[in-house]
N, C-alpha and C positions, 0 to 999 in steps of 0.2 A: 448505696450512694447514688442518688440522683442524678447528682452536678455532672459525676465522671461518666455517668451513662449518654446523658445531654451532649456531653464533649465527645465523644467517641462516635456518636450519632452525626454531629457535626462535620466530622472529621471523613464520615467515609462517606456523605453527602456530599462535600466539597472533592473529594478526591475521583469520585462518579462523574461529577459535571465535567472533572480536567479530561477525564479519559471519552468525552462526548466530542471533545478539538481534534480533527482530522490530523493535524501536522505531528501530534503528540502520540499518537499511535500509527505507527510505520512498517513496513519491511523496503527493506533491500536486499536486492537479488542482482547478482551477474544471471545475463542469458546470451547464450547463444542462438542467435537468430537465421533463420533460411529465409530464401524471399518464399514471399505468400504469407500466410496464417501461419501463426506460433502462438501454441496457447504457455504461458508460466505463471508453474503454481508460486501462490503469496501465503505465507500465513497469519491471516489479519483475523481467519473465522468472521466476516464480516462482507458486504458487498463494500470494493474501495467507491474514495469519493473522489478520487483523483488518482492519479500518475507525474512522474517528471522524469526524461533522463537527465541521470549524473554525470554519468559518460559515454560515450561510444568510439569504437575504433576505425569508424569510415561513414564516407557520406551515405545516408539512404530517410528515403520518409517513411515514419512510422505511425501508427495510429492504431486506435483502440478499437477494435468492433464488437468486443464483449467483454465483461466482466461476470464476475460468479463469487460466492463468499469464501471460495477457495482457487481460481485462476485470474486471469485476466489473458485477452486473447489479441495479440498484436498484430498486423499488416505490415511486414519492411516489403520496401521494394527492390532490396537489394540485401546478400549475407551483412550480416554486421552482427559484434557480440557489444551489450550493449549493459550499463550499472542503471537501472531503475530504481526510483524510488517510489512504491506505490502507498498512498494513504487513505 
């Protein structure tokens, strides 16, 4: 049967491209953060293409000075535990 081969071919062509969309494929993680570098692991098996926090529990700047197919390495400048979502 051709047709159903066609279709099934289709099917996980289009479902390959969905999971090419950054926002479609996610983790979120609580960390608890120290000031300085904090590395937390993701499990995306992929290098992210972004970050966002969801939450945090007090004021501090954060920012990213590395990524890896399995961490991402943060900077606070102050403790804070904090809901990322990394994509």
């Amino acid at each position: 049967m051709p047709e159903v081969r066609e279709a099934v071919d289709a099917i996980k062509e289009a479902i390959d491209e969905l999971r090419e969309i950054p926002l479609l494929s996610y983790e979120v993680m609580d960390a608890d953060l120290a000031v300085g570098s904090n590395r937390v692991q993701h499990g995306l098996a992929r290098t992210p293409q972004g970050w966002l926090i969801a939450d945090r529990d007090s004021v501090a700047t954060l920012y990213r000075t590395a990524w890896t197919t399995r961490d991402i390495t943060l900077q606070a400048s102050a403790a804070i535990t904090v809901r990322i979502l990394v994509f």
